[in-house]
N, C-alpha and C positions, 0 to 999 in steps of 0.2 A: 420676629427674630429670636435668637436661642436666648436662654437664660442667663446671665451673667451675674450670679451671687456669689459675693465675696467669699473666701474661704472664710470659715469662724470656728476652728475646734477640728480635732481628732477625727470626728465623724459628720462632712459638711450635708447637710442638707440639700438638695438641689429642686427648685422646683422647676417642672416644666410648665411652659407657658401655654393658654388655652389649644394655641392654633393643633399644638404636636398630640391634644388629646384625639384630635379628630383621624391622626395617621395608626390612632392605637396605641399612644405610647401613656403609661402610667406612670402616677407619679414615685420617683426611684430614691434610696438612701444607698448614696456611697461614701466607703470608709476613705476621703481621702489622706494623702501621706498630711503628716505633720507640716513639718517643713520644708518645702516642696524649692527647687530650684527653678530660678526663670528657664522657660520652654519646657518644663520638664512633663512628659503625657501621662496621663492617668487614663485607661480604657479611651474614651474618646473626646477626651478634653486634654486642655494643655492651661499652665500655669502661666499669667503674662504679668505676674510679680505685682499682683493685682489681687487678681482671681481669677476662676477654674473657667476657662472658654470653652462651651461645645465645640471641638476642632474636624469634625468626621465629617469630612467631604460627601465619602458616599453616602452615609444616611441621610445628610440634606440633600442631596444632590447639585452638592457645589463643587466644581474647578478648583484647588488650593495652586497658591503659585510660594506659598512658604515653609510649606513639608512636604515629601512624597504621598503618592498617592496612591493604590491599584486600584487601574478601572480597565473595562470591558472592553473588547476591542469599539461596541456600539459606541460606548459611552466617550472613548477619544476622537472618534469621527465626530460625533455630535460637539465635544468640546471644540474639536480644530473649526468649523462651520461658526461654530455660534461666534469666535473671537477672529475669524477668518483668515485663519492659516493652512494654508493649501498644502498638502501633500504633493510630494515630486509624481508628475506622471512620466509615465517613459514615455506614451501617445508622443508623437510632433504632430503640432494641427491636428489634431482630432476636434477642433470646433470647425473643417473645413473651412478658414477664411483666406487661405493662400492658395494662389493658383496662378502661380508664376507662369508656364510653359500655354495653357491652352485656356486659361481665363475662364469661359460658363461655355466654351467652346463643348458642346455635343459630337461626338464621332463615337463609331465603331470601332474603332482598330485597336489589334490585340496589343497587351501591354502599354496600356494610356494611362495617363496621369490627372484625371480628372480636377483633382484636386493634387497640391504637394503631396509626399510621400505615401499617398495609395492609391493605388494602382489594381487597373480591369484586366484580368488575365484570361485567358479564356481557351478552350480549343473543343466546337464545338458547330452545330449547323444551322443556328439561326443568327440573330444579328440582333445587337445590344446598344443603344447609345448611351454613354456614360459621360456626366458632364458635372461640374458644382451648380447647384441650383440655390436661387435669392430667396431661400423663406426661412422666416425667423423660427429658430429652432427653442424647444423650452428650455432651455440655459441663457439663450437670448443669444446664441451667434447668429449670423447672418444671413448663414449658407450653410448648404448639408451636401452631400454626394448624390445623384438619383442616376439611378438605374432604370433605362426604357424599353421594353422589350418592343423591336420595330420589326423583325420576321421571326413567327416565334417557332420555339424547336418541339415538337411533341411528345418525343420517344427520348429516353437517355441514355444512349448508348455508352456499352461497359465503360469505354476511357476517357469519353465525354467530360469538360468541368465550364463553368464559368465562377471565376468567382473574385473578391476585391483583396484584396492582400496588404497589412503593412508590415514593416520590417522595420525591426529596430537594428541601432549600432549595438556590437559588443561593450564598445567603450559606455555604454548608456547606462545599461545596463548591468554592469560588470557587480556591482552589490547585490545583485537579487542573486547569487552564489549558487546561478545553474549550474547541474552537474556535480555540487557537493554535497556532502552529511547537512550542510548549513543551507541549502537549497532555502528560500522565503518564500511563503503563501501573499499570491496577489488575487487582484478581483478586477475583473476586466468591467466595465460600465459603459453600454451603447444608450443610444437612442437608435429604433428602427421604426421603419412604416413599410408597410409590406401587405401585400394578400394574406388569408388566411392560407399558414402550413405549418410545414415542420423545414427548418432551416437549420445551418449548423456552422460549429463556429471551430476551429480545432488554431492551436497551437503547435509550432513544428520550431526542430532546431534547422542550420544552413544544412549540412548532409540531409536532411530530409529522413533520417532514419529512427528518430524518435521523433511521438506524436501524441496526441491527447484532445479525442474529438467532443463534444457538449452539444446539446442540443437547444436550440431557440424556438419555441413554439408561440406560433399565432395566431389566439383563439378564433371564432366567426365573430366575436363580436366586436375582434383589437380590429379587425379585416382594415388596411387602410390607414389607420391612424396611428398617430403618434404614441411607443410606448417605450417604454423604459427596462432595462433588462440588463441584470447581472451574473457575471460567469466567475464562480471563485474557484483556482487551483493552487493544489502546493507543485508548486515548478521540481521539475522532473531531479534526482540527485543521481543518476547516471547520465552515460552517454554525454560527447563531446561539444559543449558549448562555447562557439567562439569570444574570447573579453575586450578583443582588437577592433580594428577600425574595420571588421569585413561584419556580415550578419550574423546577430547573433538568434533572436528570434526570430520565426516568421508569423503572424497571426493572419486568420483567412477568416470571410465569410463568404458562406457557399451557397448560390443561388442555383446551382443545378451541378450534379458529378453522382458520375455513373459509377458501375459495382464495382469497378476498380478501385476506387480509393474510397468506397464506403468500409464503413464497419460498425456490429453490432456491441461491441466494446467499448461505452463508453463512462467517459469520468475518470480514467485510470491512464495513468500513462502505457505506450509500448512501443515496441521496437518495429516500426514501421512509417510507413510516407503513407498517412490515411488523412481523410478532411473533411468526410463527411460523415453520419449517422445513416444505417438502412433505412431509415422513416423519410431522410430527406425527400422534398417537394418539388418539383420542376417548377420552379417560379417564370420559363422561358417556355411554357405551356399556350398562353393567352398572348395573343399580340394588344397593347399596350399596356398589360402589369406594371406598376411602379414599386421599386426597390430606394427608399433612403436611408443613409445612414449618417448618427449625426451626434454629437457630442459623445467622443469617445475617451474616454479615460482607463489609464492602467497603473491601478497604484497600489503596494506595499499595502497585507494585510486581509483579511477575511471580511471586513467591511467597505465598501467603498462610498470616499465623501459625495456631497453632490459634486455634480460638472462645474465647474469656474472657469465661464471663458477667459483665455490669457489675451495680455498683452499683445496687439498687435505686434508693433516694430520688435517686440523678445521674438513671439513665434515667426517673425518672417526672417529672424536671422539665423535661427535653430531648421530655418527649412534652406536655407543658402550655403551651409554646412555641403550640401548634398546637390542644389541646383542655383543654380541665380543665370541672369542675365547681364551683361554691361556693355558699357558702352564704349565702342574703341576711343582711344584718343593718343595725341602726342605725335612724335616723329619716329619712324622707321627707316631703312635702308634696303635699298634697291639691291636685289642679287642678280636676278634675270631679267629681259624683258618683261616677264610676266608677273613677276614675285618678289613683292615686299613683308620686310618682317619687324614684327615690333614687340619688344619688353613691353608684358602686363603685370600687373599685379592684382591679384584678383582674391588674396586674403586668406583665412583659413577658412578649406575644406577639407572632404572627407581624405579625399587622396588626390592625387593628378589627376585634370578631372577629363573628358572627352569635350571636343569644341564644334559647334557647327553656326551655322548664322542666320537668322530671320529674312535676311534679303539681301542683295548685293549692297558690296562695300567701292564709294569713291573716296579717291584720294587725289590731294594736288601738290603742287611744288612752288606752289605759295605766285610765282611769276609769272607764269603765264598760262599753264594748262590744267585741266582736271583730266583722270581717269576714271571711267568704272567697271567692275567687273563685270565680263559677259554673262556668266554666272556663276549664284556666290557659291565662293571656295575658300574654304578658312582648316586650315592645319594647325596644332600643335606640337612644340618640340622640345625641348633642353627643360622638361616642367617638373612640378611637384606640387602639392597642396597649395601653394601661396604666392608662385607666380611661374609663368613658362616664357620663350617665346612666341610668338602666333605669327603664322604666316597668310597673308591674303594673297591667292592668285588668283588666273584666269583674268589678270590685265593682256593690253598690248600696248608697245609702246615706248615701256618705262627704260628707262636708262640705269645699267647696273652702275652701283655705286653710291647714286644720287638720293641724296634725302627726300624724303614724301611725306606727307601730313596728311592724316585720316579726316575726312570732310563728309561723315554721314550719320544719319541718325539711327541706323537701321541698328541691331543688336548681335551682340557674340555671345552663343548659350552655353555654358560651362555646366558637364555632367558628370557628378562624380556620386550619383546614386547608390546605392547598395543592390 
């Protein structure tokens, strides 16, 4: 521990203690003040109405939580970690453990949700299964995203892409001051496993006309395994970034796109809808390549903390913003034969959301009969972020006027995605 020798005279002596010989340090004579005020600093000591404290954070390499301090952007990553305070990521799930809509469900089809909030977009000639997959990822979540190449594509034609996409809200986002003088340096933080190539990872505003492409490389010897990989930009201070409730970033990684929306310009922002790097690698080459991707963080600054998987029940209500499922209930009223309608509440989302149903919906009249739909049919109407009415048709039967009670398990899936 540092020296604490009383002050004694005009000129204290200080001696340092063995340990600080071994960092180089010699023993030093300062003139301190006479009569020195409580807290009051001398180079790198402070007065505690005592005696002269070594008070220098940085040269010990200690955290102060009673004077200021300048340290490195490393050195505050390292402090937040070591005392475990987590930086805001803008990510939602990026430890993939939500998966509301299709569960570890594998399919092809364009624009899937493997996982909550990212998304396999694609337009292209081979065929892709994208699903959340159960392997513990090094952060320790649960589940990652994986990419299956089941017919694979050979050639990359010019407008060719497949790639995973997330999107953030403006409102999320709205302090990282895209589009100003005041514009903030972030550092995107994946986990990937992948074949050996060259991959690419580009940032795009909603217009799509500014972009900023980087490159992911994956040595022969990463070929397959789990690695870890950071992308640091200073977010663009031109060009129109939404703050509202619509998209304000889009972030991609590209597992195959053609010379159309390659480019040789990368690390620099520009005025263009580009997403990939010319080095990029057809990873839809090989029929069964696996693409995971997994503990993703975007957070505030040129360093990025380690990954901390969040809070279940926080991140599945940060993903319901955007998606959820519920369950109907209560009583409605009969307008047609066919169609009943019932006040939901369904909470805060992004906006009014779009509605469809998992499976048909019965309903009964408590007395004597059930209904169910021929096939399910579920509308929306009179809505907004927090509650609509919903209409279930494609009954027969029903009596307008007549009260009905929802009698099913099946689910009503509220979309109000970006």
């Amino acid at each position: 521990m540092p020296c604490q020798t009383k002050y004694s005279g005009r000129c204290g002596v200080l001696a340092i203690p063995s340990p600080y010989w071994e960092m180089g340090v010699n023993q030093l004579a300062f003139d301190f003040p006479a009569t020195p005020a409580l807290g009051q600093v001398f180079g790198n000591y402070i007065w505690d109405g005592e005696k002269w404290k070594l008070q220098g954070g940085q040269a010990l390499g200690a955290v102060r939580y009673d004077t200021p301090q300048i340290l490195s952007a490393g050195q505050q990553a390292q402090a937040r970690d070591n005392i475990r305070i987590a930086k805001k990521n803008y990510i939602i799930n990026g430890a993939m453990m939500i998966s509301q809509e299709n569960e570890a469900a594998a399919a092809g089809n364009n624009n899937y949700f493997p996982v909550d909030m990212f998304i396999a977009t694609f337009s292209y000639g081979g065929l892709c299964n994208a699903q959340q997959y159960p392997t513990i990822t090094p952060a320790g979540s649960p589940s990652r995203l994986r990419v299956t190449v089941i017919t694979a594509d050979t050639s990359m034609g010019a407008g060719e892409y497949y790639q995973v996409l997330h999107m953030i809200e403006g409102l999320r986002m709205v302090d990282l001051c895209c589009g100003t003088a005041a514009a903030k340096t972030v550092t995107l933080r994946f986990g990937l496993k992948a074949p050996a190539g060259t991959y690419s990872v580009a940032f795009r505003n909603y217009a799509s006309n500014r972009s900023y492409v980087a490159e992911c490389v994956i040595a022969a010897g990463e070929a397959n395994t789990d690695v870890v990989r950071t992308i640091t930009v200073p977010l663009d201070q031109t060009g129109v970034w939404n703050t509202n409730n619509t998209t304000g970033l889009i972030i991609s990684w590209a597992l195959l796109v053609g010379s159309t929306y390659q480019t040789a310009t990368l690390n620099t922002w520009t005025a263009s809808n580009l997403s990939a790097s010319t080095n990029q690698s057809n990873f839809m080459s090989t029929v069964g390549n696996v693409f995971e991707l997994f503990d993703v963080s975007l957070t505030e600054g040129s360093v990025a903390p380690p990954f901390q998987v969040p809070d279940y029940a926080s991140e599945l209500a940060l993903c319901q913003r955007y998606y959820k499922h519920i369950a109907p209930e209560g009583a409605g009223i009969c307008s047609t034969a066919t169609m009943v309608y019932f006040g939901v509440r369904y909470g805060d989302m992004r906006a009014a959301p779009a509605v469809s149903a998992n499976g048909v919906m019965t309903i009964t009249d408590i007395l004597t009969s059930t209904f169910t739909q021929s096939v399910a049919n579920v509308i929306i109407s009179t809505s907004d972020a927090n509650a609509g009415l919903i209409g279930l048709g494609n009954f027969s039967g029903l009596t307008p006027g007549k009260v009905y009670v929802i009698q099913s398990t099946n689910k009503i899936k509220l979309n109000a995605r970006l």
